[in-house]
C-alpha positions, 0 to 999 in steps of 0.5 A: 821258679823259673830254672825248673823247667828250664832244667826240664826242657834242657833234659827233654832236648838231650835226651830226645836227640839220643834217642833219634840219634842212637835208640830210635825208639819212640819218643815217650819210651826213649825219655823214660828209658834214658832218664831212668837209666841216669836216674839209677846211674846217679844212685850207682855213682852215689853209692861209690862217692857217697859224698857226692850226695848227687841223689839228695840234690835231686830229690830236692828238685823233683820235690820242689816240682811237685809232680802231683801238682804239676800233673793234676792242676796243670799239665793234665788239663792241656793234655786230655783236651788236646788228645781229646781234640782228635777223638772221631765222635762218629767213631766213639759214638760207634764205641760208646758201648764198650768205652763206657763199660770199659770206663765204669765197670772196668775200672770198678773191677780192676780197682778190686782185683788190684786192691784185694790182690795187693791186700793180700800180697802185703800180709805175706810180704809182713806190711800190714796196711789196712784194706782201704789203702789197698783199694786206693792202691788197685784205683791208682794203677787202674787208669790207663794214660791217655798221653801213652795211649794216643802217643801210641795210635799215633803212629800204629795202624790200628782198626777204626774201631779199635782205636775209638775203643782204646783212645776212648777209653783211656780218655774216660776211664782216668776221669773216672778212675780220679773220681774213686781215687777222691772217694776212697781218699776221702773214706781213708783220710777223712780228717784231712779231705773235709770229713770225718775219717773211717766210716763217716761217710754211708753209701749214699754220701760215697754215691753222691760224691761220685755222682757230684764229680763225675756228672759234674765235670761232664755238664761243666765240659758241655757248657764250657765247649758250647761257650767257646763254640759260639765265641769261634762262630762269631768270629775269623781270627785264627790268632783270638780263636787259639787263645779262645781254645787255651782260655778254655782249657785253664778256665773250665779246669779251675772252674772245676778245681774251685767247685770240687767236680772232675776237671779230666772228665771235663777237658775231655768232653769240651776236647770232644766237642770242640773237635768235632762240632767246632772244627766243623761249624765254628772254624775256617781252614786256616784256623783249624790248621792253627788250632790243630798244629798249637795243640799238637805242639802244646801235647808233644812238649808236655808229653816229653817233659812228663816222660822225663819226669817219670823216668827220674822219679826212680831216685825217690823210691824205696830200695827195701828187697821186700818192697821190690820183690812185693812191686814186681809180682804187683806188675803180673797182677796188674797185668792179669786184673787189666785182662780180667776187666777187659775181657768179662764186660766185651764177652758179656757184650758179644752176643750184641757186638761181636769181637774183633780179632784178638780184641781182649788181648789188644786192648789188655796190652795197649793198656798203658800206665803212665804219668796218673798213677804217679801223680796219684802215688805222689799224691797221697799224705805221707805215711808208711804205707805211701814209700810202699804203695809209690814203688809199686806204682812206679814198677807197674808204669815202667813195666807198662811203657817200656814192655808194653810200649815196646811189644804192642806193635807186633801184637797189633800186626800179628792180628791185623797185619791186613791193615 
């Protein structure tokens, strides 16, 4: 429907002129901040004029958007490639050993510190959810947000290095984090994902899947970008080579939709290409001023809507003291597994790559949770467990964007105030 994201836009405009005008925060935390401060002044002014029923109107309008939808089948594709269109390959490839560590064996730890954590936090909160659906919860809040993460090296001063690190990975590790969240789903919910509920699926169907996903999507990405790369070196026409870009991106994610293999990992890698080899070899100035100036218009309008998506979500969570008191501690422990999963594999790897100055903790706090684990939560059948799992989501990403988002900076300077 077409007012949707008219209302979007309207509430991206408003609130980012507050922001400018009065908070001066950056863009992405303002719009959380301000559309989650009108969220729960809805749900305030509700509970005084219950006959208002403001916050059922606008359940229904974030139901009739479908954020998971919304997020995974389409805004999602346009944003990895354009965050991955910046991406320095020679920089990453600098990086390769630590991004894919921190891509795989990361989130694979992560997934279990968060998920048994959790298992056990639901015991002795009195919910009892069984632990595959802990799992699925410690791989939902795992991924750290590519549009946060490179939202924020826009505008930091960060070591070559360590950017290629931090951008790298919240690149990859959300593709990767997408391809376990498909496994896990499809061990929980069997039934409902094409198998056959608990345990129908041994070790090497789990291993297959994940292998089918996610070397899938990277050969997709391959071939995809080498496509478009010889249709850019073929011609001149900065208008046909930004249409070019933007067939790419809408094919290749449905080609990847269609054959059940990772779309992110994907747009990732055709991103990087076609960054890269194709700036380079396939376009003239002018073109690339064109291609680089709509993709950053295309990432900065998504960006903004999505953060207001996110801060308005607030009104569909649960109230219930004991699941906020269970979110609450969920945000330390997601805190503390981000450390854990970051600072065994890069110790594992110092003696072959010396740290830098307060990488472990750099990279542990500029792991920001974003739009993903939302869309993931949102994403999971309807259930008991879902309301529980969906607000300890949410405090873990708000905590992440407004605490985290917020204090990164000083952190960086306290390390590299050189730079």
């Amino acid at each position: 429907m077409l007012e949707l994201p008219a209302i979007i836009l309207v509430f991206v405009s408003i609130f980012g002129f507050l922001n400018h005008k009065y908070l001066k925060l950056p863009l992405t935390v303002g719009l959380v901040l301000i559309a989650l401060i009108s969220g729960l002044g809805v749900l305030l002014i509700e509970a005084v004029v219950p006959s208002l029923q403001m916050s059922e109107t606008i359940k229904n309008w974030l139901d009739a958007i479908d954020f998971n939808r919304t997020l995974m089948n389409g805004m999602l594709s346009f944003l990895l490639f354009a965050g991955a269109l910046h991406v320095d390959l020679n920089n990453l490839m600098k990086a390769k050993l630590h991004v894919s560590i921190l891509a795989t064996f990361g989130v694979i730890l992560s997934t279990f510190i968060n998920g048994t954590c959790f298992y056990y936090l639901t015991q002795l909160f009195g919910f009892n959810i069984e632990y595959i659906y802990c799992l699925i919860f410690g791989v939902i809040v795992t991924p750290t947000d590519p549009v946060a993460v490179l939202g924020l090296l826009k505008r930091l001063k960060v070591p070559k290095r360590l950017e290629a690190i931090i951008g790298g990975e919240s690149l990859f590790n959300d593709g990767v984090a997408v391809v376990i969240f498909s496994v896990l789903l499809t061990i929980a919910f069997g039934s409902s994902t094409g198998h056959g509920g608990h345990g129908a699926m041994d070790a090497n169907a789990i291993l297959g899947l994940f292998v089918k996903e996610a070397f899938g999507g990277a050969l997709l990405g391959i071939v995809a970008g080498y496509l478009t790369f010889l249709l850019l070196r073929s011609m001149d026409d900065y208008v046909l080579e930004v249409i070019a870009t933007l067939a790419l991106v809408m094919g290749a994610y449905s080609i990847a939709l269609n054959l059940h293999i990772s779309g992110p990992i994907a747009m990732v890698v055709a991103g990087v290409f076609i960054g890269n080899t194709g700036r380079q070899f396939a376009m003239s100035e002018k073109t690339r001023e064109h291609v680089t100036d709509f993709w950053h218009l295309i990432d900065e309008i998504l960006n903004a809507a999505l953060f207001v998506l996110i801060g308005f979500e607030v009104i569909v969570l649960s109230a219930e003291l004991n699941i906020l008191s269970l979110s609450i501690i969920c945000v330390i422990v997601a805190v503390l597994a981000r450390l854990i999963a970051v600072s065994l594999p890069l110790n594992l790897l110092n003696p072959i790559i010396a740290k830098e100055k307060g990488e472990i903790l750099i990279l542990t706090w500029a792991g920001l949770r974003g739009g993903i684990s939302i869309a993931l939560a949102l994403s999971l059948p309807e259930s008991d467990i879902k309301p529980i799992i969906l607000t300890a989501t949410y405090a873990v990403v708000v905590f992440s964007i407004l605490i985290q988002g917020l204090t990164i900076e000083s952190l960086i300077k306290r390390y590299h105030n050189e730079q």
